[in-house]
C-alpha positions as CSV (number, residue, x, y, z in Angstrom):
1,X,21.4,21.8,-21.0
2,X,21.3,21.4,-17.5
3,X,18.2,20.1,-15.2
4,X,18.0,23.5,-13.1
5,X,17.7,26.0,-16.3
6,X,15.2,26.5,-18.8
7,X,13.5,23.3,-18.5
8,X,12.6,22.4,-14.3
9,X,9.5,20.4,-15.6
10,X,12.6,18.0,-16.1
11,X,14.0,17.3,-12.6
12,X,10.2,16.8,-11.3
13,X,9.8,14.6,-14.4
14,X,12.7,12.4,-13.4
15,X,12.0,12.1,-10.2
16,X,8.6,11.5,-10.3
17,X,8.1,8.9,-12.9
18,X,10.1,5.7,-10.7
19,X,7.5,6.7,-8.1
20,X,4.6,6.5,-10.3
21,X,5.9,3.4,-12.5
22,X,5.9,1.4,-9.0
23,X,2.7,2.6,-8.1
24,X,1.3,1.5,-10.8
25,X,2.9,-1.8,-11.0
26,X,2.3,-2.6,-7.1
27,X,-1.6,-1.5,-7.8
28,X,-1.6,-3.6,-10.7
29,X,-0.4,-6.5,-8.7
30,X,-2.8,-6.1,-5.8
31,X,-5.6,-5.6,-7.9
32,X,-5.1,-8.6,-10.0
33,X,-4.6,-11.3,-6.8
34,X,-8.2,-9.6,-5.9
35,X,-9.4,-10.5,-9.3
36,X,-7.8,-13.9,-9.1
37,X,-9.6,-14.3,-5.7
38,X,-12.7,-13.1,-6.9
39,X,-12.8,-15.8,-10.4
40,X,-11.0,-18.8,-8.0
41,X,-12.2,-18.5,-4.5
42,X,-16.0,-16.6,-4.5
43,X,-18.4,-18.8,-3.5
44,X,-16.3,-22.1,-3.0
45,X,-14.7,-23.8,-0.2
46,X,-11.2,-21.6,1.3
47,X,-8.3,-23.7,-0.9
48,X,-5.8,-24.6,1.6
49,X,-2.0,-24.5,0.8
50,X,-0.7,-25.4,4.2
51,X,-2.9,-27.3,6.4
52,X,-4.3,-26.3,9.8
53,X,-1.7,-22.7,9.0
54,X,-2.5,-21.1,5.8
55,X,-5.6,-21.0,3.6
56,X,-6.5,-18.7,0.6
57,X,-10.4,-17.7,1.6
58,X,-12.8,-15.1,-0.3
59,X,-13.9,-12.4,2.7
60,X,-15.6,-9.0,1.3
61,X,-14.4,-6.5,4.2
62,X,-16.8,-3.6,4.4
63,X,-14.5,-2.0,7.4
64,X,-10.9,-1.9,8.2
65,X,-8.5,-4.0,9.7
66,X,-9.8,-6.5,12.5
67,X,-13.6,-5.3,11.4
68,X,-13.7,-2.0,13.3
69,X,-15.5,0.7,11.1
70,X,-17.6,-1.6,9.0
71,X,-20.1,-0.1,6.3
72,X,-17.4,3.1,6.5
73,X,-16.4,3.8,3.4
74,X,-16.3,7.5,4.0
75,X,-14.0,7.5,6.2
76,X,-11.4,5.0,4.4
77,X,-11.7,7.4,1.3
78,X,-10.7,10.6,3.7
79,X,-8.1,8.7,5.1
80,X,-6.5,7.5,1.8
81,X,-6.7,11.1,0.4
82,X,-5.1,12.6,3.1
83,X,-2.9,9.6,3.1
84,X,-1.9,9.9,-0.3
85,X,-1.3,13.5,-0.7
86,X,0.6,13.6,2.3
87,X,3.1,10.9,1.1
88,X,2.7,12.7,-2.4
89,X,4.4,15.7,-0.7
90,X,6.9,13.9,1.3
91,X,8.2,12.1,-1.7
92,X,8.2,15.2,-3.7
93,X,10.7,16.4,-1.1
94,X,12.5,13.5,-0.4
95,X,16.1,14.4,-1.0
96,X,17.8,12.1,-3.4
97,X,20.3,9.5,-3.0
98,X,20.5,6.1,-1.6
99,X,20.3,6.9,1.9
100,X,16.8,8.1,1.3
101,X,15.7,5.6,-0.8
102,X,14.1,2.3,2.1
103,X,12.2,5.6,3.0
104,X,10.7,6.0,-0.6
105,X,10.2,3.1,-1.3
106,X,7.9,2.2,2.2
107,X,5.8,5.8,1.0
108,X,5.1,4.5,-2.4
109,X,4.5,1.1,-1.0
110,X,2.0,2.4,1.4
111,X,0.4,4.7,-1.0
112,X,0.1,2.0,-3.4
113,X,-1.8,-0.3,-0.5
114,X,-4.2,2.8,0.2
115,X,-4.8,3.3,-3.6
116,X,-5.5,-1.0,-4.4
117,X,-7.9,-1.0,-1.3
118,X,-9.6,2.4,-2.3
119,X,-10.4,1.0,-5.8
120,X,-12.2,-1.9,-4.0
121,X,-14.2,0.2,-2.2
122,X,-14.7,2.8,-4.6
123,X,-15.6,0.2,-7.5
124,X,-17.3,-2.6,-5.4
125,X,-18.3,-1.1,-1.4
126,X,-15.6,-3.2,-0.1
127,X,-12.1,-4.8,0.2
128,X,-11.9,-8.2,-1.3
129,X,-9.6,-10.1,1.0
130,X,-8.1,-13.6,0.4
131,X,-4.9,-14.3,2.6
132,X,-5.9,-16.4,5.6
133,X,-3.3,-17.7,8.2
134,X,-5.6,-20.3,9.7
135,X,-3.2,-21.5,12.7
136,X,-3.5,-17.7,14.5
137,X,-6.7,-17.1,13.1
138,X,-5.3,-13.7,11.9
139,X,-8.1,-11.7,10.6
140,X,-8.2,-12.6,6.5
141,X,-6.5,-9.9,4.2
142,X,-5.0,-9.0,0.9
143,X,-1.6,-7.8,-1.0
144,X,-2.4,-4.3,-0.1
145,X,-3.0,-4.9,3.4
146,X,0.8,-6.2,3.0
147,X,2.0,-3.2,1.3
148,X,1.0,-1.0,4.3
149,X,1.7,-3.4,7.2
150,X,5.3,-4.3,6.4
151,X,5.7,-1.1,5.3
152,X,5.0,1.0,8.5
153,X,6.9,-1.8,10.1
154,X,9.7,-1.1,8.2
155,X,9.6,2.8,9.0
156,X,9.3,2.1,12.3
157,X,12.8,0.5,12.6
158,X,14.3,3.1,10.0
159,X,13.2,6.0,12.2
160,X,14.4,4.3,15.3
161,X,17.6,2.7,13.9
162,X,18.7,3.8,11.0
163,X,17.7,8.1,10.4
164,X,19.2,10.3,12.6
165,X,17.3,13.8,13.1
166,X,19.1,15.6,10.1
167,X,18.4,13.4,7.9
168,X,14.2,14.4,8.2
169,X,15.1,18.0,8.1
170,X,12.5,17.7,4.8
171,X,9.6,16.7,6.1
């Protein structure tokens, strides 16, 4: 029986459960380097792995990147819903094939930072952040906050260099 006749339940099925498998296993990842940060690095001295350039250090973040919106939550959990239904509906329509596929895998990687960082928030009333590169004295942050940097990064160059205007058509 084909995907297209009696059963279409099938085809949404197939395409959604990668999407929600790596979700899952990219939240389950983020949220268990926070734990590990929270039993290893709370109230003790930042362990450093490279020194004078790299440190792991125990921050709670109450606001958003660089501090701006602390004591917010509000707004993060408005942002991440819109965020993640959005993506939800992009990926949804996402045509399939390889060509798409650095496209769908930066929106599931970006939902998946929104989601990690939410539960924080949602569970504790802030972000636990570890990830410390000393030598720039970048602001301290976690494996989400990786998710969704790289990842807009990444589309960044893909819409620039690598999808030509047809190839959006969906969205």
């Amino acid at each position: 029986m084909s995907d297209t006749g009696a059963f279409p339940g099938r085809t949404v099925f197939r395409k959604a459960f990668p999407i929600i498998l790596s979700l899952v296993l990219l939240i389950a990842l983020d949220q268990w380097t926070k734990a590990l940060a929270v039993a290893w690095l709370k109230d003790g001295e930042p362990f450093v792995l490279l020194p004078g350039i790299f440190e792991l250090r125990y921050v709670e973040n109450t606001g958003a990147a660089f501090g701006i919106l602390k004591g917010r939550s509000g707004v993060f959990f408005v942002m991440a819903t819109v965020a993640c239904i959005a993506l939800s509906y992009a990926l949804m329509r996402l045509p399939s094939g390889r060509r798409m596929l650095p496209l769908r895998a930066c929106f599931v990687c970006i939902m998946a930072g929104a989601i990690g960082n939410l539960i924080d928030r949602l569970r504790l009333g802030y972000v636990v952040d570890f990830l410390y590169f000393r030598l720039i004295d970048f602001p301290v942050f976690n494996v989400a906050d990786i998710y969704i940097t790289c990842s807009c990064v990444i589309l960044a160059f893909l819409f620039i260099f690598y999808y030509k205007d047809g190839d959006l058509r969906f969205l």
